[in-house]
C-alpha positions in Angstrom: 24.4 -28.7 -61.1 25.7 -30.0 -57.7 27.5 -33.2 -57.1 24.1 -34.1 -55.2 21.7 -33.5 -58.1 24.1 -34.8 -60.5 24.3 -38.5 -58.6 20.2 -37.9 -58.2 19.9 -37.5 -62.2 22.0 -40.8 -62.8 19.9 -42.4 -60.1 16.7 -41.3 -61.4 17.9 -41.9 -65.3 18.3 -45.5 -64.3 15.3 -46.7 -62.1 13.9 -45.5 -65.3 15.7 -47.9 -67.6 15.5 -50.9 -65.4 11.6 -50.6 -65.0 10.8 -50.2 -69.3 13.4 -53.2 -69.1 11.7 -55.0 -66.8 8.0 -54.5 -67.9 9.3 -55.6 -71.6 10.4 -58.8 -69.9 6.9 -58.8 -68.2 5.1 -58.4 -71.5 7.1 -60.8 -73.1 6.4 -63.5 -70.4 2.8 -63.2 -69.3 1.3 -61.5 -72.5 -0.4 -57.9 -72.1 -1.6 -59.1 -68.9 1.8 -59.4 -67.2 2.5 -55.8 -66.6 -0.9 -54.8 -65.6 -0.5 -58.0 -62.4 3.4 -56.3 -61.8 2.0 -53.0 -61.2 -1.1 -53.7 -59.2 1.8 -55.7 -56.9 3.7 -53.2 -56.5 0.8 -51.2 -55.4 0.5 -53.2 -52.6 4.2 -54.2 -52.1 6.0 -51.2 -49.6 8.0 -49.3 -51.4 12.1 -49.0 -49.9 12.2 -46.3 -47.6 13.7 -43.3 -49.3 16.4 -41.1 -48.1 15.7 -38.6 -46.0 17.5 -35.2 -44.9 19.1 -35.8 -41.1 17.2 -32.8 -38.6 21.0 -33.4 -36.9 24.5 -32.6 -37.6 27.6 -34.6 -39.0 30.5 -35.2 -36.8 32.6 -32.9 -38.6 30.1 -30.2 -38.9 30.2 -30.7 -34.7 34.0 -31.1 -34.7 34.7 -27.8 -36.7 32.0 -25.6 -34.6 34.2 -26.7 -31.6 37.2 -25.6 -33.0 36.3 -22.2 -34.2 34.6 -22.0 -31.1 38.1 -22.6 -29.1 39.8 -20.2 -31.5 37.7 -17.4 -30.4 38.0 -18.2 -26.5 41.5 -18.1 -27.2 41.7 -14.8 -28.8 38.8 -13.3 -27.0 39.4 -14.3 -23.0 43.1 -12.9 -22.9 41.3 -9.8 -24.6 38.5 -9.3 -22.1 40.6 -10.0 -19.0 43.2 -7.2 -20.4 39.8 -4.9 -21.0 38.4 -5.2 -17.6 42.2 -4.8 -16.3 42.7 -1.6 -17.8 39.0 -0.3 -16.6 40.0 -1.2 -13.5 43.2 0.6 -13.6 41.2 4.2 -14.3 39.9 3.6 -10.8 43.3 4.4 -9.2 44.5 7.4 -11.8 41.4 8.8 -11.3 41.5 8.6 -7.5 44.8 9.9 -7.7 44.0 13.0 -9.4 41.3 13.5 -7.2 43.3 13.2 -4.1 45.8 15.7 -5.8 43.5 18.3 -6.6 41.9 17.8 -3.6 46.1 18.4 -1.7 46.2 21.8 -3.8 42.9 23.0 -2.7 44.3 22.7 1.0 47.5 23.9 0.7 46.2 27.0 -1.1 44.5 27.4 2.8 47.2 25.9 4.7 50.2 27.0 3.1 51.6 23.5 3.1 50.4 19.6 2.7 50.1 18.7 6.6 47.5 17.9 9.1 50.3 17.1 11.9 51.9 14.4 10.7 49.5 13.1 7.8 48.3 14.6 4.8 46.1 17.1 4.8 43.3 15.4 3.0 42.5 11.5 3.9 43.6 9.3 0.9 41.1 7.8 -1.1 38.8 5.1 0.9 40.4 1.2 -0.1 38.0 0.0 -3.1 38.1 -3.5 -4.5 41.2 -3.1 -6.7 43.2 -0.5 -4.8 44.6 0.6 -1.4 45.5 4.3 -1.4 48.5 6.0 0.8 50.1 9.6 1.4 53.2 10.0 2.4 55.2 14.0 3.7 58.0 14.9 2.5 60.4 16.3 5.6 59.3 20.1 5.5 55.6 19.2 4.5 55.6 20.8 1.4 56.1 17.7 -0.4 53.8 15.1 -1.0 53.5 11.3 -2.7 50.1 9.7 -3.1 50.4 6.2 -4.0 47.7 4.1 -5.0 48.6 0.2 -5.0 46.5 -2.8 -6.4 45.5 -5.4 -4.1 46.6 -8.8 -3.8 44.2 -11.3 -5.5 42.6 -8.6 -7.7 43.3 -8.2 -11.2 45.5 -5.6 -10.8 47.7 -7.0 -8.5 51.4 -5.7 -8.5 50.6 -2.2 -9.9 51.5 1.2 -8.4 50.7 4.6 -9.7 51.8 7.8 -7.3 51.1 11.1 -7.9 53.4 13.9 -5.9 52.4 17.7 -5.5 54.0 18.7 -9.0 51.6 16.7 -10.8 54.6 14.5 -11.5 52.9 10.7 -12.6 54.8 7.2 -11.8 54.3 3.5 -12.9 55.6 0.4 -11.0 54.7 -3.0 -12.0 56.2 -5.8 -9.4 54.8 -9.6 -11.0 52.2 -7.6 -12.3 50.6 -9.2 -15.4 51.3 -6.4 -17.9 55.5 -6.9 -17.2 56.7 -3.5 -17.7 59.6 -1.9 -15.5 59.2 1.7 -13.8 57.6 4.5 -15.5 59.2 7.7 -13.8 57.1 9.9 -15.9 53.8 8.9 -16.7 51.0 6.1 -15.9 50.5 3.0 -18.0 47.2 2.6 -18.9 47.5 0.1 -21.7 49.4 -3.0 -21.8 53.3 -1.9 -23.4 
């Protein structure tokens, strides 16, 4: 039994008491007639207003929705930003392999990586989150695709380049994710 129904019991248990009590005392008083004239009075007496359930909430209940609230906007906003970051970031490696395939298809025709002095396929049009570039090496058999992330965009300070043997590379300058060069490989992920 619950603290509630418990106190409710003793309650009820009580009212109980006090009435035999006090129609005993009416008895004794005013004869047999005395409780009959108590209880058609407080027929017509209002009763005291009973308790009722609250349709609202208690501060606390309030207070301690607002704090797991703001312990899952502190946990999940850092987590979403990182998310869309990283979805961003496939826009760029998958430009970039693109672009490269794209460079082997033309120097299979060419025999090297140049259209005069650029390369021999146009980089990647500028999207929202990246601006794309191609450098020559000297005897145009080399090239470097570079895709960089734009100021104000959420991936702001990253660099990914590709060259002609496929070899990946990762630069992060202020970038939110703080790594140092990747020679190697992209970051895709947070380190």
């Amino acid at each position: 039994m619950s603290g509630f129904a418990k106190r409710n019991a003793k309650r009820h248990s009580l009212t109980t008491v006090c009435n035999c009590f006090v129609r005993y005392l009416h008895t004794q008083t005013h004869g047999s007639k005395g409780y009959f004239l108590m209880k058609q009075q407080s027929a017509t007496r209002p009763t005291t207003p009973t308790r009722y359930a609250s349709g609202g909430f208690t501060l606390i209940e309030v207070m301690v929705t607002v704090v797991i609230v703001a312990i899952l906007a502190a946990v999940g906003i850092p987590n979403y930003v990182d998310y869309v970051r990283r979805g961003n970031i496939q826009d760029a490696v998958g430009s970039l392999s693109n672009h490269r395939t794209q460079m082997e298809q033309y120097y299979q025709d060419h025999r090297n990586y140049a259209n005069g002095t650029d390369c021999g396929i146009s980089v990647p049009a500028t999207t929202v989150n990246f601006s794309y570039s191609c450098a020559l090496g000297g005897t145009s058999q080399t090239y470097t695709t570079t895709a960089t992330g734009r100021t104000g965009s959420k991936v702001a300070g990253f660099a990914y380049t590709i060259n002609e043997q496929g070899t990946q590379g990762s630069t992060c300058t202020g970038c939110a994710w703080g790594f140092s060069a990747q020679s190697s490989t992209w970051v895709l992920r947070k380190p």
